[in-house]
C-alpha positions in Angstrom: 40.6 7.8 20.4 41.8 5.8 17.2 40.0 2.4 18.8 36.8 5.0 18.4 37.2 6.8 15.3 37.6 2.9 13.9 34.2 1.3 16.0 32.7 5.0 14.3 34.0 3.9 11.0 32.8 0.3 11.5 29.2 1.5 12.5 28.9 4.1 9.4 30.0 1.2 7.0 26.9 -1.3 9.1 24.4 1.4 8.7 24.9 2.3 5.2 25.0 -1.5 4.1 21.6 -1.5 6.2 20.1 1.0 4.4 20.9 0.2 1.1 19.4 -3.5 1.7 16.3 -2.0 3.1 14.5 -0.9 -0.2 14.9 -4.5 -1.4 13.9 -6.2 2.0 10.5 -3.8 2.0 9.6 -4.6 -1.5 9.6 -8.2 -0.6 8.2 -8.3 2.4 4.6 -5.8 0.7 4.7 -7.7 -2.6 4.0 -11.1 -1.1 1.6 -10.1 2.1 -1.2 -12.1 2.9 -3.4 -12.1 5.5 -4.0 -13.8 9.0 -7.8 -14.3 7.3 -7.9 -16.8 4.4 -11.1 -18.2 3.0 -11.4 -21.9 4.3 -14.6 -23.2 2.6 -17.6 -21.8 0.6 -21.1 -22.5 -0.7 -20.6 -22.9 -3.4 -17.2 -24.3 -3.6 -14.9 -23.4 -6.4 -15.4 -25.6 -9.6 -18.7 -26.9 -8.2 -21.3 -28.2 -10.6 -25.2 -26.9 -9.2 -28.2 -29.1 -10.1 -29.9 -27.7 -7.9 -30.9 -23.4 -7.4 -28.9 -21.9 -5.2 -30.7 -19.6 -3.0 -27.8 -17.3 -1.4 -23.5 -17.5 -0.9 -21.4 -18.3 2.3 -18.1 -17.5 2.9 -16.3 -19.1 5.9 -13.2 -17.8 6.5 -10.0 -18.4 9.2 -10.4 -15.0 11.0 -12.8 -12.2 11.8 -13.8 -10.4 8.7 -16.0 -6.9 7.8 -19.5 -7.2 6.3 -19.3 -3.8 5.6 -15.7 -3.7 4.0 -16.5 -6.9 1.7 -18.1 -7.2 -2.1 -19.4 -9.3 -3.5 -19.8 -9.4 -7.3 -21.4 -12.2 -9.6 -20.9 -12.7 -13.0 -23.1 -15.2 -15.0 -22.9 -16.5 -18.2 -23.7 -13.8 -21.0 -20.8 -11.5 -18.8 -24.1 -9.9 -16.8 -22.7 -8.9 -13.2 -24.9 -8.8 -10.0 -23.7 -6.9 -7.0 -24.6 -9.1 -3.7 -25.3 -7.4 -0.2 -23.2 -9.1 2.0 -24.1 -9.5 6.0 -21.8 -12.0 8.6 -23.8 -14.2 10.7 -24.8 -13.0 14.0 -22.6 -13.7 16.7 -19.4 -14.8 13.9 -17.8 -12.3 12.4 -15.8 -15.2 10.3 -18.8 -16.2 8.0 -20.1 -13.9 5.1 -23.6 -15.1 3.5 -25.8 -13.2 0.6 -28.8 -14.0 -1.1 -28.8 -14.2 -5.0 -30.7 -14.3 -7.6 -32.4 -17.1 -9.6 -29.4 -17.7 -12.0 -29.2 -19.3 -15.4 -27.7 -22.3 -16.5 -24.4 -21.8 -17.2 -20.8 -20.8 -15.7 -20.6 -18.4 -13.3 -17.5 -16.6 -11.0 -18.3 -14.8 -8.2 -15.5 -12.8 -7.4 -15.0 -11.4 -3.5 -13.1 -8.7 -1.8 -13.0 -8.3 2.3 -10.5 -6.8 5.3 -9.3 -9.0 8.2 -9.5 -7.5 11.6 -5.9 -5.8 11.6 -6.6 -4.2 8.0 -5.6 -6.2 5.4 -7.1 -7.2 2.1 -8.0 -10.5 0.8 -9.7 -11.0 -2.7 -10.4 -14.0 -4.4 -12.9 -15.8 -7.5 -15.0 -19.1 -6.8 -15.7 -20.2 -10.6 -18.9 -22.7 -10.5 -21.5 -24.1 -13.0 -25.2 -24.0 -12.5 -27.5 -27.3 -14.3 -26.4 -29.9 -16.1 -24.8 -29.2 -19.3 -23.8 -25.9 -18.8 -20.9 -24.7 -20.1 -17.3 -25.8 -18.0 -15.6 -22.3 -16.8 -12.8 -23.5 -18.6 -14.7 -23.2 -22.1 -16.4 -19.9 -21.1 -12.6 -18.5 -20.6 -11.1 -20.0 -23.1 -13.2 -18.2 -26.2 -11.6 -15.0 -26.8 -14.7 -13.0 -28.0 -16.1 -13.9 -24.5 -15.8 -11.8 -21.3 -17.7 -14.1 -19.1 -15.7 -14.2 -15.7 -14.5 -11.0 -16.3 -15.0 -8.4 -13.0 -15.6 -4.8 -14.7 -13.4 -2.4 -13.4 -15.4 -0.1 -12.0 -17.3 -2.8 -10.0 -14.6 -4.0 -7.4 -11.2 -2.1 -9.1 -8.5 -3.5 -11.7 -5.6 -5.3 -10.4 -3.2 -2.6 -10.6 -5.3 -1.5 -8.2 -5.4 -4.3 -5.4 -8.6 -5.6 -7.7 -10.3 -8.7 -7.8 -7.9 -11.5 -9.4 -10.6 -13.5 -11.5 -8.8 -16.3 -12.1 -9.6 -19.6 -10.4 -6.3 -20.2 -9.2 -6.1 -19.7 -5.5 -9.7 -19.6 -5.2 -9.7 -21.9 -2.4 -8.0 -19.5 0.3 -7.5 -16.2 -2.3 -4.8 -13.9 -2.8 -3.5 -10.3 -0.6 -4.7 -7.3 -2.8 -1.7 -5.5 -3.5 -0.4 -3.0 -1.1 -0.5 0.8 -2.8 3.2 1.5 -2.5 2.8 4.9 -1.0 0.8 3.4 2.2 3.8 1.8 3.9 6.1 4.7 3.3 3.2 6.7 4.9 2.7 4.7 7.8 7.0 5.2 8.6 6.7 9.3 7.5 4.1 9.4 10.4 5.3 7.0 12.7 8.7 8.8 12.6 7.1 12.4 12.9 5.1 11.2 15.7 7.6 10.1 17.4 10.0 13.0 17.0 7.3 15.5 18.2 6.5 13.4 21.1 10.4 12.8 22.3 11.4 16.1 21.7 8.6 17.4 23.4 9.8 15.0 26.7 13.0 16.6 26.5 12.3 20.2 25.9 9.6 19.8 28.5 12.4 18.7 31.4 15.6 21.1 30.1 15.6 24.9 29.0 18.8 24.2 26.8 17.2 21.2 24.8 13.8 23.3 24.6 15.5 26.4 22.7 17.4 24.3 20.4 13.9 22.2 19.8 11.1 24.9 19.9 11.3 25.4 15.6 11.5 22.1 14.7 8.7 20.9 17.3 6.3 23.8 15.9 6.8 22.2 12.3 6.6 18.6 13.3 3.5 19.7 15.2 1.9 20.4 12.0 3.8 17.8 9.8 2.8 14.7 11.7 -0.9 15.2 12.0 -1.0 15.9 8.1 0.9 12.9 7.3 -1.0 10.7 9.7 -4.6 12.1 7.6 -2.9 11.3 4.4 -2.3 7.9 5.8 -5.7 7.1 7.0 -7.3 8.3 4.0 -5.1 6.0 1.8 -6.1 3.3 3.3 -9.3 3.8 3.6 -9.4 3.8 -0.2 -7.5 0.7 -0.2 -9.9 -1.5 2.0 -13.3 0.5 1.5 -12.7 1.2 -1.9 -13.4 4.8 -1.5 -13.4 7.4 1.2 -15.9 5.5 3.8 -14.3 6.5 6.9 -17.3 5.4 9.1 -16.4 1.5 7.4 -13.0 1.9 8.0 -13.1 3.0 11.7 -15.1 -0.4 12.7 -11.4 -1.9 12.2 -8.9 -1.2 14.9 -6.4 -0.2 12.4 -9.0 2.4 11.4 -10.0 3.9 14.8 -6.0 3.8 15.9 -5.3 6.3 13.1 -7.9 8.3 13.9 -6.6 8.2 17.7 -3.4 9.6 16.5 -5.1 12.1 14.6 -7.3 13.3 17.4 -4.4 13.5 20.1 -1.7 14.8 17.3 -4.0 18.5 16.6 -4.7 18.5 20.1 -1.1 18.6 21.3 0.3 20.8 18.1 -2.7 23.7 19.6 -1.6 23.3 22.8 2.1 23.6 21.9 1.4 26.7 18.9 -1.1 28.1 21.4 -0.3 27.9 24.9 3.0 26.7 24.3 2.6 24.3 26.8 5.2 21.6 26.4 4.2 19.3 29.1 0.9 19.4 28.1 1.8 18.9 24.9 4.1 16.4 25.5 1.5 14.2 27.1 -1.1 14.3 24.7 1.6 13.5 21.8 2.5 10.4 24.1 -1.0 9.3 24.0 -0.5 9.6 19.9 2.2 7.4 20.2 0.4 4.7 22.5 -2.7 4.5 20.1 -0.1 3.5 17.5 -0.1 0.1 19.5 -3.6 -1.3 17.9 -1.4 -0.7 14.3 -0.4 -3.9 12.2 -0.5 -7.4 13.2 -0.7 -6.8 16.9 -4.8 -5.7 16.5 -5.2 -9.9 15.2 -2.6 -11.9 16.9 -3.7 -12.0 21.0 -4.3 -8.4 21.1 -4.0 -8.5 24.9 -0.7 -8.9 25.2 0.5 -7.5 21.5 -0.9 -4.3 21.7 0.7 -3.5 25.3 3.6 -4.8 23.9 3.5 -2.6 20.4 2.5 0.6 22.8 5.2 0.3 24.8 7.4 -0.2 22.4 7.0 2.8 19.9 6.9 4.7 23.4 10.5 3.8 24.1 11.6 4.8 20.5 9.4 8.3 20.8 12.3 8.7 23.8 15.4 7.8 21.8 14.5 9.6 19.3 13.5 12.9 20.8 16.6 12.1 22.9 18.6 12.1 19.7 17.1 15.5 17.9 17.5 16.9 21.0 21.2 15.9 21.4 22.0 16.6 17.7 20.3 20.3 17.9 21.9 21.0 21.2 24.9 20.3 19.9 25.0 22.1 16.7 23.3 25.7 18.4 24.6 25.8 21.9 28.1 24.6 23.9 27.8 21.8 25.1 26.4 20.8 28.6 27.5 17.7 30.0 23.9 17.3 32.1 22.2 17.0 28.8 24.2 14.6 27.6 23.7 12.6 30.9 20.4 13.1 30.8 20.0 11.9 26.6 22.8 9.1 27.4 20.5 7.1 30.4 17.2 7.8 28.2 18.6 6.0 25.4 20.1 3.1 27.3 16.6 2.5 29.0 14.9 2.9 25.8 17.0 0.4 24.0 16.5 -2.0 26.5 12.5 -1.6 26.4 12.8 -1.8 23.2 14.5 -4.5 23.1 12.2 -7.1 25.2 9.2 -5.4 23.7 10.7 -6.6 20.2 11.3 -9.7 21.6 7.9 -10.3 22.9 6.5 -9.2 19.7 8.6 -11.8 18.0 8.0 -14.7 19.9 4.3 -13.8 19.4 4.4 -13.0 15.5 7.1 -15.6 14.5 5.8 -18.7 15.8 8.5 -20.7 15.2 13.0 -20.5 14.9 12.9 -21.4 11.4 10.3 -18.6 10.2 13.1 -16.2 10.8 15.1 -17.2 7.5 12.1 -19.0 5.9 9.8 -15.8 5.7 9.9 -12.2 4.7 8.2 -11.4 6.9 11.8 -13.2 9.7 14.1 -11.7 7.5 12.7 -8.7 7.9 12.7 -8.8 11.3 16.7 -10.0 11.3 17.2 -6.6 9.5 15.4 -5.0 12.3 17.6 -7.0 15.0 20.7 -6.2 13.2 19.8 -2.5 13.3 18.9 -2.8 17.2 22.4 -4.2 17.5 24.1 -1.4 15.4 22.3 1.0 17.6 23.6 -0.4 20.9 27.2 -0.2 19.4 26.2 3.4 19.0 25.4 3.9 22.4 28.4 2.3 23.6 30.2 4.4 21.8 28.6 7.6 22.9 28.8 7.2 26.1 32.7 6.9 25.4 32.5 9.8 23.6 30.5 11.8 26.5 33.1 11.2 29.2 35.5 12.7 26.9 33.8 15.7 26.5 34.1 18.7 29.1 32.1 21.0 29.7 31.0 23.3 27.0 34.5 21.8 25.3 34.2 20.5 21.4 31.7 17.9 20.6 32.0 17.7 16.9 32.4 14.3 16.6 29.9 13.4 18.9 27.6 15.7 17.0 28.8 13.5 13.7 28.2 10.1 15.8 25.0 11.3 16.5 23.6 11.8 13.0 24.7 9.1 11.6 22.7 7.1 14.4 19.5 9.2 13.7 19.8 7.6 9.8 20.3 4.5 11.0 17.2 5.0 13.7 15.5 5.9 10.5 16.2 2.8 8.4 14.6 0.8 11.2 11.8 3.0 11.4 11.0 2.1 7.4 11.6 -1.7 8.1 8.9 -1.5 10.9 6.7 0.3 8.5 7.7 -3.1 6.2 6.5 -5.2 9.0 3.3 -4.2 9.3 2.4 -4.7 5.9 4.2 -8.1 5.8 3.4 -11.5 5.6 3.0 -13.1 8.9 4.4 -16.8 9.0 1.8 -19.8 9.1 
């Protein structure tokens, strides 16, 4: 018993070192996002001199890219701003074209704002000068009475606000808009919700003992995770429509994924409050969980084989954490019963494992390369993640110690205390896989 008080020790110490890196390793990985789509080339380029009038815009960019979730604003040379319509080419949802007007001689900047296909934000400025002549960009910027160049607030948003950066630099591929802070810690608050309701619902729907600890709390995260999930689609809906357009938003598949959870979240909460149902229940709340898969990167990068991959693996997680609450509710409310703990003990060993390869798929997939796994945020993150997965398994080892020891309906405190130090740690990793999704992707 001392060789597992110490292992118990050891994994507290891991997952409280875990935690208290995460805040830093999430800041880093939402600050510097970018996006799979980067602008490649554009009519006109930046810093092009015109002699000639230039009838409409084109935007060619590395990925697929909404019409409808892009503007495009011009400034000319006096500071006047023209909002362009923008419409992709038929068949190519990577090029962007708008007609302008006949434009003065002079500098101009038009300044652009679209959404990749998995949900993230690109802006960017293309400074050019029409005639010969005119006035370089540089001079127009450089007089500081002038506000030529200058995007009005209210036209695309101010760059507190994931705005339009106006400066030329990085006009050639543009810059992420920056992340609203509370988006990522909505997307884990969900996810983890989601997944709670969902797993507890698995277990209360196969034991009477598990479902009598787990009835309150499932009727609360019932209501919780739906709410949270709304809060979560309407926040980013701001961010990439820049208001609350939810029929632009749902031609994404992050957009119509959130919506999915929505949907299938109310449905199973009023057949759980209702007609307390909990296999019905349980199903539809599965379904949540497997819409979740079309979230994040795995919607861009080969979708076919990402988004089964992503599905599955917040499906195993929905069981090892149910299997947790459950196991940590038993324990506190009833004596113990050794077949739930048998039952919770082989869940979570065949959840870790599915979530292992499922991770490992995703990683081979997302990574691209050894290296990217120190050279990135977006590796280190997912190093933090592996390091968690690890500190779970040592969990689990040490569980199932702990549940052969146990008699039945004998003292299980310090299982009990085992176990809720492993639902923190589950957690943390939940907020670092929030982290992922809005992190940079290595090139």
């Amino acid at each position: 018993m001392r060789k597992l008080h110490r292992c118990r020790r050891v994994a507290v110490a891991l997952g409280f070192l875990l935690t208290l890196c995460l805040p830093l390793a999430a800041a880093e990985a939402v600050d510097t996002a970018v996006l799979h789509a980067r602008l490649e080339r554009s009519t006109p380029a930046a810093d092009d001199t015109l002699g000639v009038r230039l009838d409409s815009v084109r935007l060619e960019f590395s990925g697929n890219v909404s019409a409808d979730l892009t503007r495009l604003l011009l400034v000319g040379p006096a500071g006047d701003t023209t909002a362009l319509s923008p419409a992709s080419l038929p068949g190519n949802r990577r090029i962007i074209v708008a007609e302008v007007p006949a434009l003065r001689a002079g500098s101009h900047v038009l300044h652009w704002r679209t959404t990749s296909s998995d949900g993230h934000v690109l802006e960017g400025s293309i400074p050019f000068v029409v005639g010969p002549g005119a006035a370089t960009v540089e001079e127009a910027v450089a007089d500081p009475d002038s506000t030529d160049g200058a995007a009005p607030d209210a036209a695309i948003g101010d760059a507190g606000d994931g705005g339009v950066n106006s400066s030329p630099a990085g006009a050639s591929e543009g810059m992420a808009a920056e992340t609203p802070a509370v988006l990522p810690l909505l997307r884990a608050l969900g996810t983890m919700l989601l997944l709670a309701l969902a797993g507890g619902l698995l277990f209360a729907a196969r034991a009477d003992v598990a479902a009598n600890a787990l009835l309150p709390t499932l009727r609360w995260l019932a209501i919780a995770a739906p709410v949270t999930i709304a809060a979560e689609l309407a926040t980013w809906t701001a961010h990439v429509a820049g208001s609350l357009d939810l029929g632009a938003s749902l031609q994404l598949a992050t957009g119509r994924a959130l919506l999915a959870r929505i949907v299938f979240a109310v449905v199973a909460a009023l057949v759980l409050l209702l007609l307390r149902s909990l296999r019905g229940a349980a199903i539809l709340a599965l379904v949540a969980v497997l819409a979740g898969g079309s979230l994040g990167h795995a919607s861009a990068i080969t979708p076919t084989v990402s988004v089964p991959l992503r599905a599955v693996h917040m499906a195993a997680a929905s069981v090892w954490l149910g299997g947790l609450l459950a196991l940590g509710l038993a324990l506190r409310n009833t004596p113990t019963q050794r077949s739930l703990l048998r039952a919770v003990s082989s869940a979570a060993l065949a959840s870790f494992i599915a979530v292992a390869v499922t991770g490992l798929g995703q990683g081979l997939l997302l990574l691209g390369s050894f290296g990217a796994l120190v050279q990135t945020s977006y590796g280190r993150l997912v190093l933090v993640k592996a390091t968690g997965l690890i500190l779970l398994a040592a969990f689990g080892y040490l569980h199932r110690r702990l549940i052969a020891a146990v008699p039945e309906g004998g003292d299980a405190s310090t299982l009990r205390r085992s176990v809720g130090v492993e639902t923190i740690v589950f957690i943390a990793l939940i907020l670092v896989s929030a982290a992922l999704s809005f992190a940079q992707l290595p090139e």
